[in-house]
LOMI-91521 format. One record per residue (C-alpha): residue in one letter; x, z, y. Coordinates in Angstrom, 1 decimal. Layout:
# residues N
  code      px      pz      py
     a       X       Z       Y
...
This chain:
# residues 541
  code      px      pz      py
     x   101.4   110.7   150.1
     x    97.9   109.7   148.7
     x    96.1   112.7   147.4
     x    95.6   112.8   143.5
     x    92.0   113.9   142.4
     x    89.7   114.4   139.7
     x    86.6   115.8   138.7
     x    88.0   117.0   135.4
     x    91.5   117.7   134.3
     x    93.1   115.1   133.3
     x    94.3   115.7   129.9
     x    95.5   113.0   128.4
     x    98.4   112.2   125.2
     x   100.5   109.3   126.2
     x   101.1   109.0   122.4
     x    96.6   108.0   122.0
     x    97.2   105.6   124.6
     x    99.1   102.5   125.0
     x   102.5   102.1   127.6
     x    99.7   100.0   130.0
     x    97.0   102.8   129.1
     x    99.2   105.6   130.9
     x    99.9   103.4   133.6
     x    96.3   102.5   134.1
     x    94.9   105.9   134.1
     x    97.2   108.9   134.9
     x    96.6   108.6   138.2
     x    94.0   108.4   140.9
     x    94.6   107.9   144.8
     x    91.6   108.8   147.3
     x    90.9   106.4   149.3
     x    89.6   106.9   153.1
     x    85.6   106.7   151.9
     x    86.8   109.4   149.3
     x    87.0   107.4   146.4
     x    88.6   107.2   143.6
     x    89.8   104.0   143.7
     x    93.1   103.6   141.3
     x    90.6   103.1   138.4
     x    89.9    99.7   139.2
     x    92.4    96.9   139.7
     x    92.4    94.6   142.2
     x    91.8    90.6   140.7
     x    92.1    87.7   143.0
     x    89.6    84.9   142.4
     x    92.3    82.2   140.9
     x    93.0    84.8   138.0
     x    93.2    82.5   135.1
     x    91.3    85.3   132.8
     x    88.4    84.6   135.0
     x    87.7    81.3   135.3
     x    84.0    81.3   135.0
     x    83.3    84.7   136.5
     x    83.6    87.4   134.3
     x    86.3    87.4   131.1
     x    84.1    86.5   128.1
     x    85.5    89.7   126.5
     x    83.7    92.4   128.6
     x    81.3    94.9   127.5
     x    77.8    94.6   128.7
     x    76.2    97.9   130.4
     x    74.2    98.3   127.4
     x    77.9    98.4   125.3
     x    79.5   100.6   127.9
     x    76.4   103.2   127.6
     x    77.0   103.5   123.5
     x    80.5   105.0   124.7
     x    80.7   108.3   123.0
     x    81.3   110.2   126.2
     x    78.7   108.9   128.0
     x    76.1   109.5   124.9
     x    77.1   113.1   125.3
     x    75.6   113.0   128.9
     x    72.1   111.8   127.3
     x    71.9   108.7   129.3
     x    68.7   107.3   130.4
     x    68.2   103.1   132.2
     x    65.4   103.9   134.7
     x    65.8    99.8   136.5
     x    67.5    96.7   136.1
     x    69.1    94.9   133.7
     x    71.9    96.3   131.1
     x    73.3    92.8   130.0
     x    75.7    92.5   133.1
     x    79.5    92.5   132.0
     x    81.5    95.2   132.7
     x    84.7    94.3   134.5
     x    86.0    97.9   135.1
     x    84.8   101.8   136.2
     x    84.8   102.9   139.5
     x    84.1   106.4   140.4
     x    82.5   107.1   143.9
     x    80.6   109.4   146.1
     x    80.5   107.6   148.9
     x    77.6   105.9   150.7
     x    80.6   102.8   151.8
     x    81.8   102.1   148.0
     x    80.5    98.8   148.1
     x    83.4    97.5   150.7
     x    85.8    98.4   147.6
     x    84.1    96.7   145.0
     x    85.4    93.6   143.8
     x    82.1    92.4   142.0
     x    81.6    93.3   138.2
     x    82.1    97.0   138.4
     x    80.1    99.9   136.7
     x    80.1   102.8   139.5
     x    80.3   106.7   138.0
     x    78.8   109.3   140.9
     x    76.8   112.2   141.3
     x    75.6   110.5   144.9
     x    77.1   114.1   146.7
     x    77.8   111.9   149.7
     x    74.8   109.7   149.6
     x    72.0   109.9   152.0
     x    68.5   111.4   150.4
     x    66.5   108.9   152.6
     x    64.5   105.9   151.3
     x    66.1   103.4   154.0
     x    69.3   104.9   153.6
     x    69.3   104.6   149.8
     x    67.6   101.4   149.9
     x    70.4    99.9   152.2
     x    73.2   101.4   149.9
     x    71.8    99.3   147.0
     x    71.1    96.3   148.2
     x    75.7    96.6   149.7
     x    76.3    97.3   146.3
     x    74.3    94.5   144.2
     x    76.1    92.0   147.0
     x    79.4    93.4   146.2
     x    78.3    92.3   142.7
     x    78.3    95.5   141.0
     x    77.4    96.0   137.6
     x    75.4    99.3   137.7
     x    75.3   102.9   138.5
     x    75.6   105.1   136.3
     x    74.3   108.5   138.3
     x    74.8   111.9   137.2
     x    71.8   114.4   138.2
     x    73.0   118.2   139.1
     x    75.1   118.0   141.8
     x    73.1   116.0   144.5
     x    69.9   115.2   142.8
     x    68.4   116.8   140.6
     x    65.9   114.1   139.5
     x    66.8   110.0   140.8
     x    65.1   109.8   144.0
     x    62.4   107.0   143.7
     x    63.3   104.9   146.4
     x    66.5   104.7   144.7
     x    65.0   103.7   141.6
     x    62.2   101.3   143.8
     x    65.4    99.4   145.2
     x    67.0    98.7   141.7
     x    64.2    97.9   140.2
     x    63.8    95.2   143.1
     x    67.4    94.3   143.1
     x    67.6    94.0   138.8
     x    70.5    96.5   139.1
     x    70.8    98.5   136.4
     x    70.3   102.3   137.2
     x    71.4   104.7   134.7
     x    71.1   109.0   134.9
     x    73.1   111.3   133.0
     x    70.8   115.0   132.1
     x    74.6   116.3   131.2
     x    77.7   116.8   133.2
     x    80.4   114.3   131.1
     x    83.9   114.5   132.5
     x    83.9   110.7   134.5
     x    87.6   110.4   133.3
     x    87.1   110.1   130.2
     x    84.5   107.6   130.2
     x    87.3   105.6   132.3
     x    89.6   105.8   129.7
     x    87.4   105.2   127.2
     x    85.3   102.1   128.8
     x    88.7   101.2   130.0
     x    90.7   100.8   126.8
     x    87.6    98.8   125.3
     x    88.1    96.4   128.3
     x    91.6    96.1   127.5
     x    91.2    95.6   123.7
     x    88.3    92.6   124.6
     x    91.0    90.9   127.1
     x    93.2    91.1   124.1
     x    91.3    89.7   121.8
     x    89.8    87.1   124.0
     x    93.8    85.7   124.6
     x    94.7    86.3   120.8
     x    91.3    83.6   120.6
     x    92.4    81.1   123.0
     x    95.5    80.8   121.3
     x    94.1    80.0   118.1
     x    91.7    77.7   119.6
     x    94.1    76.0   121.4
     x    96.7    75.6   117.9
     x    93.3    74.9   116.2
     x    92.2    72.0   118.2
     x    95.5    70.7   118.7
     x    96.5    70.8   115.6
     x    93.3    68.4   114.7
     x    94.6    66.0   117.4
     x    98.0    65.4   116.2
     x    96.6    64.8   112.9
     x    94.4    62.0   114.5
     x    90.8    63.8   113.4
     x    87.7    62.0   113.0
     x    85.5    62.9   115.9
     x    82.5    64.2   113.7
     x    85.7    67.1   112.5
     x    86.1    68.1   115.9
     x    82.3    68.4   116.7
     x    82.6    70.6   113.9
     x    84.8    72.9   114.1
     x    83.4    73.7   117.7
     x    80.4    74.2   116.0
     x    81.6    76.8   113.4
     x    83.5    78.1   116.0
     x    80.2    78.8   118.0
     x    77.7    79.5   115.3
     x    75.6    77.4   117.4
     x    74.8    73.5   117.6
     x    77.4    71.3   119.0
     x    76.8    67.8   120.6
     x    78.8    65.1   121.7
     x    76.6    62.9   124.2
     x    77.7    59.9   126.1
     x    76.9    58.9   129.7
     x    73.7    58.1   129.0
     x    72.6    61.0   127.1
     x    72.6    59.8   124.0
     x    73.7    61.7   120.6
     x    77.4    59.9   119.4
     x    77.6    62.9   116.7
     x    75.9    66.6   115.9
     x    76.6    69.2   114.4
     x    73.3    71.1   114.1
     x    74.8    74.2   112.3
     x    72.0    76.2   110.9
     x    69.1    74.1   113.1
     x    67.8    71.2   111.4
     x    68.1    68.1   113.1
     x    64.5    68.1   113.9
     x    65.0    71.5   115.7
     x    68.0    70.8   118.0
     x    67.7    66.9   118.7
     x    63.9    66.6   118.9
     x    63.4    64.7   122.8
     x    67.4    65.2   123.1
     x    67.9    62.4   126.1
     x    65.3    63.9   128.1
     x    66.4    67.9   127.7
     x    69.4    66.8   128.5
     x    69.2    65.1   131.8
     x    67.1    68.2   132.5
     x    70.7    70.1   132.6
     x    69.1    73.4   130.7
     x    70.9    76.3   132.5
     x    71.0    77.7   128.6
     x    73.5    75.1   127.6
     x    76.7    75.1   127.7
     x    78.9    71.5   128.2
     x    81.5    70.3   129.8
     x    83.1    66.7   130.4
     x    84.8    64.6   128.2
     x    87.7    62.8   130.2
     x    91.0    61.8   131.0
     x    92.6    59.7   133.2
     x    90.2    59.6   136.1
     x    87.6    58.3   133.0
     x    84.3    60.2   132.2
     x    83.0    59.0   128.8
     x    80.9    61.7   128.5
     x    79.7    65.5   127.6
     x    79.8    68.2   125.0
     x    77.3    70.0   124.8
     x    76.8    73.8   123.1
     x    73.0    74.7   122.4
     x    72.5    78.6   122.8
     x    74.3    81.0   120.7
     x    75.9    84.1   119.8
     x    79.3    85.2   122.7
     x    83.0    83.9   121.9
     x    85.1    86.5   122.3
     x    86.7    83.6   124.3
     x    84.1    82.2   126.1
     x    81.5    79.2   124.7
     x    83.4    77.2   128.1
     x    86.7    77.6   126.5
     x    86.0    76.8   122.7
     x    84.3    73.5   124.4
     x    87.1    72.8   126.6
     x    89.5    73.0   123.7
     x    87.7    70.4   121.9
     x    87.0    68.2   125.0
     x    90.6    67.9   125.2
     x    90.8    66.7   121.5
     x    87.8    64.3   121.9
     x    89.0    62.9   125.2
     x    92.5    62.0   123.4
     x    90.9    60.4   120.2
     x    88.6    58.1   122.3
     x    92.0    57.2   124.6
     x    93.4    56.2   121.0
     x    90.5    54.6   119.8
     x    89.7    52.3   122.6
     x    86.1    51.2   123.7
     x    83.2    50.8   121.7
     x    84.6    54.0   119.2
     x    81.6    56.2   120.6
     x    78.9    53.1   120.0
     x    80.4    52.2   116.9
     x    80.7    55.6   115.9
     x    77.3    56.5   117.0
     x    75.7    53.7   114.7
     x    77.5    54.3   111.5
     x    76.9    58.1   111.5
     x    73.0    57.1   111.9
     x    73.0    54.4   109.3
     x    74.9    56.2   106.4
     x    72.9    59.4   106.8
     x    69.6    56.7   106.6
     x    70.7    54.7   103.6
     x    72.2    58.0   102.0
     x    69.2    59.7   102.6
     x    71.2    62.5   103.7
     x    68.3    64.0   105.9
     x    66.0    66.7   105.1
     x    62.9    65.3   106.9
     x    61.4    62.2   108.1
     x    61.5    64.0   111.5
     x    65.0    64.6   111.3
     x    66.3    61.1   111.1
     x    63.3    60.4   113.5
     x    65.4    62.9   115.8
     x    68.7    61.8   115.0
     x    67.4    57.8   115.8
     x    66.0    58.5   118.9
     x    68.8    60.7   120.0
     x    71.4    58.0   119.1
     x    69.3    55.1   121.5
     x    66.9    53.9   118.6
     x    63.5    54.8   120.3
     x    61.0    54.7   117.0
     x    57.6    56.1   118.7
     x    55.0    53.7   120.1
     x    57.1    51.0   119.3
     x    57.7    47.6   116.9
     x    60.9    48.5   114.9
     x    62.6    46.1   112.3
     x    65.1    46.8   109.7
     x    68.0    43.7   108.6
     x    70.3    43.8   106.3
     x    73.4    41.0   105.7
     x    76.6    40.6   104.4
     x    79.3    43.4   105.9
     x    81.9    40.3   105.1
     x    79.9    38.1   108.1
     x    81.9    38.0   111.9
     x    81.5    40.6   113.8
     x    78.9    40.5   116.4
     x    76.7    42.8   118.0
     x    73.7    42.1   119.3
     x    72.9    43.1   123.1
     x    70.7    45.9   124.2
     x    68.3    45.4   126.7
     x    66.9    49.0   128.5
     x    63.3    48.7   127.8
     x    63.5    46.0   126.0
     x    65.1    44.8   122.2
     x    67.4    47.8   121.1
     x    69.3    48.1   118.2
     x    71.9    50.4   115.8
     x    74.2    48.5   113.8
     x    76.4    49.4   111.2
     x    78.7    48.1   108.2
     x    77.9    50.3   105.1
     x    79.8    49.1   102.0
     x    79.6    45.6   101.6
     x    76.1    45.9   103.7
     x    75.5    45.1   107.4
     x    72.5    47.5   108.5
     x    70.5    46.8   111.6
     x    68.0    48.1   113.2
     x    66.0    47.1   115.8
     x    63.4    48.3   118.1
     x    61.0    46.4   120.5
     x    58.1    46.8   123.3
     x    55.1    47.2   121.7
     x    53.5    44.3   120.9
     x    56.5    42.3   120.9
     x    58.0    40.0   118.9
     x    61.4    39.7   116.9
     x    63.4    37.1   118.7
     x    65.8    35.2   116.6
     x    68.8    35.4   118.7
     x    68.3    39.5   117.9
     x    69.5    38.6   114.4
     x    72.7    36.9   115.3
     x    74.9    39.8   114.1
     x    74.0    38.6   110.6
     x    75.0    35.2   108.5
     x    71.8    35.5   106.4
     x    70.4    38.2   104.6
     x    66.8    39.9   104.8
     x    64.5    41.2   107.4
     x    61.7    42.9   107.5
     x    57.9    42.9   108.5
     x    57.4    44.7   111.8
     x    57.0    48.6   111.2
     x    55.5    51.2   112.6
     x    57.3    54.7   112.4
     x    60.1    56.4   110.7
     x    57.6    56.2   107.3
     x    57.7    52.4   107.9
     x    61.0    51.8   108.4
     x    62.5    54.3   105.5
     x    60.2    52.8   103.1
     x    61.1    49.5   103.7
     x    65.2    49.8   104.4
     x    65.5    49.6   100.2
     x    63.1    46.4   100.1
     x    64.9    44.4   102.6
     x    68.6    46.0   100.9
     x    67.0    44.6    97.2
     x    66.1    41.1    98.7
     x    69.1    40.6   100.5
     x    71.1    40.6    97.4
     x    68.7    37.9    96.7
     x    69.7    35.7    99.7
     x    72.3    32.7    99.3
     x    75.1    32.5   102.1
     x    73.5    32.1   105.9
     x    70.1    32.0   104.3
     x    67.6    34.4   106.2
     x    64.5    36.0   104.2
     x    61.6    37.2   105.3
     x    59.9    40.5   103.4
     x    56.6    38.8   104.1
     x    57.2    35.6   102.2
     x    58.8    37.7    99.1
     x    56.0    39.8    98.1
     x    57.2    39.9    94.3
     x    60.9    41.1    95.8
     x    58.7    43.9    97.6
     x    57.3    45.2    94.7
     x    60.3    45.4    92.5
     x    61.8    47.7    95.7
     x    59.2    49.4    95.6
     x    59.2    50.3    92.1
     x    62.9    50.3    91.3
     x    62.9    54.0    90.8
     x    60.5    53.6    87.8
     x    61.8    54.0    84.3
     x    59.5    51.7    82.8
     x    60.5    48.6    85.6
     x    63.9    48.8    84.3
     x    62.8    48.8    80.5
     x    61.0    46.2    81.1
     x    64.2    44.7    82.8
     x    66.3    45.7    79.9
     x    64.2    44.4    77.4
     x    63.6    41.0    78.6
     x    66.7    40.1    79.7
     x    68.8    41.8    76.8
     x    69.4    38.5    74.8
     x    70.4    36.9    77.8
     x    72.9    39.7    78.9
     x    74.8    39.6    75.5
     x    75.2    36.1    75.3
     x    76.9    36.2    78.9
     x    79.0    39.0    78.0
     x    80.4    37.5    74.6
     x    81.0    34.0    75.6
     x    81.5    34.6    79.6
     x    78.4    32.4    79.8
     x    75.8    31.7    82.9
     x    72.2    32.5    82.0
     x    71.6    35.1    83.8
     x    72.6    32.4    86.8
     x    70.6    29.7    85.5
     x    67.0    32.0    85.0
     x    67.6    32.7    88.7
     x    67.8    29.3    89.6
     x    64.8    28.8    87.4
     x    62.9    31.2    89.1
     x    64.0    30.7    92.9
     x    62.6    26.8    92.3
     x    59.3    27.2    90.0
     x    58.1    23.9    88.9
     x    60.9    21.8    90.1
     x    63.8    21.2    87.3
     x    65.8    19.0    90.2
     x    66.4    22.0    92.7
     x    67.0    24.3    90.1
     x    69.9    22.7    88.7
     x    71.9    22.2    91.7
     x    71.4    25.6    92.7
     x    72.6    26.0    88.9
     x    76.1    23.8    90.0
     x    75.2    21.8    87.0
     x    74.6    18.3    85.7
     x    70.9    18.1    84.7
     x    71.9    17.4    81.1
     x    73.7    20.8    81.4
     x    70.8    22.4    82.6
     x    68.6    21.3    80.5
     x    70.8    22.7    77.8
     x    70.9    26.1    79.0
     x    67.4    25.7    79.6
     x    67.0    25.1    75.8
     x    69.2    28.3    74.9
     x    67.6    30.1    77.2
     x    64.1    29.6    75.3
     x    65.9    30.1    72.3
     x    67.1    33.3    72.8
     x    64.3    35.1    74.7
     x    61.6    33.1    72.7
     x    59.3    32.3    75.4
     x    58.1    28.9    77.1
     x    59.8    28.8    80.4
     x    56.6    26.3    81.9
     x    54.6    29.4    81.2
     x    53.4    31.2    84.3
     x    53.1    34.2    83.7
     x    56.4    34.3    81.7
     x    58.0    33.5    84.8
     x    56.4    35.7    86.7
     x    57.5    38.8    84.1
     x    61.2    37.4    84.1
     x    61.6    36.9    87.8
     x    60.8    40.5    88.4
     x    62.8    41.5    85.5
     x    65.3    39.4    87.4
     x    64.5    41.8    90.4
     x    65.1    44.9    88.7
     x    68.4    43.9    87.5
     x    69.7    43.1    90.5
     x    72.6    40.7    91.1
């Protein structure tokens, strides 16, 4: 029969504790070393509450010494880190405890069968931080009456935290104590994977964008969240409370750097790898930052099976592009973060911005590494690209392809360059006639009416030229407005104008007429023209 022992008596009321409580700790059997060794259970390494180590539910040493019956021994840490988790409380006075120990443990003695000697003490350490254990928690009286220093020397040099008691504390109730915490985080941890997994699966089978899962792991973190492809490129973020400056800043090259801080785990299924999602440092989950990840890798991996290839670039590009033309960015260094995160690089380099007809084929243009790259997107009834050269390079035609006409812009230089111009090339492309390409450069009065379009008095000056021109076209369905433009698209030749007018001369010439009537100017006047072409501008289509 194994002997029963304990320091104190164990009083215990089964009705404080629950059914697995009692069986846990109403009993201990001595072991051969002398320890007490039914306070710990035995876990094999496939448990599946373990998978990374330690259950993300354990107490740290620093959460196991706030334990009310260990406060009433005064503790004091004299070496060594208190962050390790707890796994569970082993109480020994033997110098061969480590050959029990199954790795996460936090040991209870008073060291009565432990050597005094520095080697000896020194040896017993360095067997017990092998065996993985947590810390000692030592209680001074019985052997020692202060922690000999080569004890404290060797788990300072270890980093294994070494913790004295000034007061006797009765060791089984700091079992029961530390224990039922370790049993109520195990709980919790289990009640947290469950809702995780209904959470996330529950977004599957309702077919959730991507950008919701990235989310929800994000919330579900209080921390950053990013799905990166192969390359190391940003498909979406979630920054939570970092700007995108802050978390995405250099993101392709942290990444490949595999910072032991972050957390990430593959995105794949069927023998495919399309990828990683990434956690940035945060707060614990009380079921572990691997599992909330894992839960939403699953979801990810079975929206990309259903979505096919090119979901991630396409993806990728209109999450970019709506947050630019929305200006839904706080900084110029955010979408500058969010661009070169997503495969745009925008520093030291020649960038261009296009903008077409979302109605035009489909065709994307080819990225080249180190060469042309480019983000393209359908936004509304626009087709937004942007591209990015070598510096010093220029804009080859073929670069364009994935638009049948539209605008483009000057070369640019910076995020400033290329957010100040996107609304210039998006006004003149408006202004372009099907599969007709135009250049910024050669529409310098188009630029300035971009430029100014958030100005009160551009549009008043809109409004009040054009008014008697507008109402005409509203009562009697009429074409002015059409014909003005064709005027001023073809200054100075009457011939052009009226076929871009789809009109017999005579026609024309009668609107032209109407036209004079009604505004009371002199059409041949230059500086007429000039005011109602940018009037024109303003007005927009």
């Amino acid at each position: 029969m194994p002997e029963l022992v304990s320091r104190e008596p164990v009083a215990q009321d089964p009705d404080t504790l629950s059914d697995v409580s009692v069986g846990l700790f109403s009993y201990a059997h001595r072991g051969q070393d002398g320890s007490v060794a039914a306070d710990r259970l035995d876990f094999s390494p496939d448990r599946t509450d373990r998978p990374d180590g330690f259950d993300p539910g354990l107490p740290t040493v620093a959460d196991v010494l706030g334990v009310a019956s260990l406060q009433a021994g005064l503790p004091e840490v004299l070496a060594g880190s208190v962050d390790a988790p707890v796994r569970w409380v082993h109480v020994s006075d033997s110098e061969r405890v480590a050959a029990l120990l199954d790795g996460g443990e936090l040991l209870l003695t008073t060291g009565a069968g432990w050597s005094g000697a520095p080697a000896p003490l020194a040896q017993l350490v360095d067997e017990l931080a092998d065996a993985g254990l947590a810390g000692i928690v030592l209680e001074l009286g019985t052997r020692f009456t202060v922690a000999p220093p080569a004890l404290v020397a060797a788990c300072r040099r270890r980093d294994l935290a070494l913790v004295t008691l000034e007061q006797e504390v009765k060791f089984v109730a700091v079992t029961e104590e530390v224990h039922r915490r370790i049993i109520a985080g195990q709980v919790e941890a289990l009640q947290e994977r469950q809702r995780l997994h209904e959470l996330f699966t529950g977004l599957s089978l309702r077919g959730a964008p991507v950008e919701v899962v990235v989310h929800e792991a994000a919330r579900a973190l209080r921390a950053p969240v990013v799905l990166e492809d192969l390359a190391h490129e940003v498909v979406v973020a979630d920054t939570a409370e970092l700007t995108d400056a802050e978390a995405l800043a250099g993101w392709t090259g942290r990444s490949r750097r595999l910072p032991p801080e972050w957390t990430r785990v593959p995105v794949a299924a069927r023998g495919a790898r399309w990828g990683e999602l990434v956690a940035l440092p945060g707060p614990p989950h009380p079921a572990g930052r691997s599992t909330v990840l894992e839960q939403a890798a699953t979801a990810l991996a079975l929206s990309r099976l259903a979505d096919g290839e090119g979901a991630w670039s396409r993806l990728r590009a209109d999450t970019v592009l709506t947050a630019l033309v929305g200006a839904q960015y706080a900084s110029d260094a955010g979408i500058e973060a969010r661009l070169e995160a997503s495969g745009l690089p925008v520093r030291d380099r020649v960038l261009h911005v296009a903008v077409g007809s979302a109605a035009a084929p489909v065709l994307e243009p080819v990225d080249a590494p180190g060469s042309v790259r480019s983000l393209i997107a359908d936004i509304g009834a626009e087709r937004i690209l942007l591209l990015s050269l070598p510096a010093g390079s220029r804009l080859p035609e073929s670069a364009l392809a994935a638009l049948d006409g539209g605008a483009v812009s000057d070369p640019l230089s910076g995020t400033a360059g290329l957010l100040s111009a996107l609304p210039v090339v998006r006004r003149l492309a408006r202004q372009a006639a099907p599969g007709e390409l135009l250049h910024v450069a050669d529409r310098p009065l188009a630029r300035l009416a971009a430029e100014l379009s958030g100005d009160h008095r551009l549009q008043e000056h809109s409004a009040r030229m054009l008014a008697p021109l507008i109402r005409h076209d509203d009562a009697t369905d009429g074409d002015l407005i059409r014909v003005l433009r064709a005027v001023v698209a073809h200054p100075g030749n009457r011939t052009a104008a009226a076929s871009a007018s789809h009109l017999s001369r005579s026609v024309f010439y009668q609107r032209l007429t109407l036209i004079s009537d009604l505004l009371g100017a002199d059409l041949d006047d230059g500086e007429t023209l000039s005011a109602l072409h940018l009037a024109l501008l303003a007005h927009g289509r």
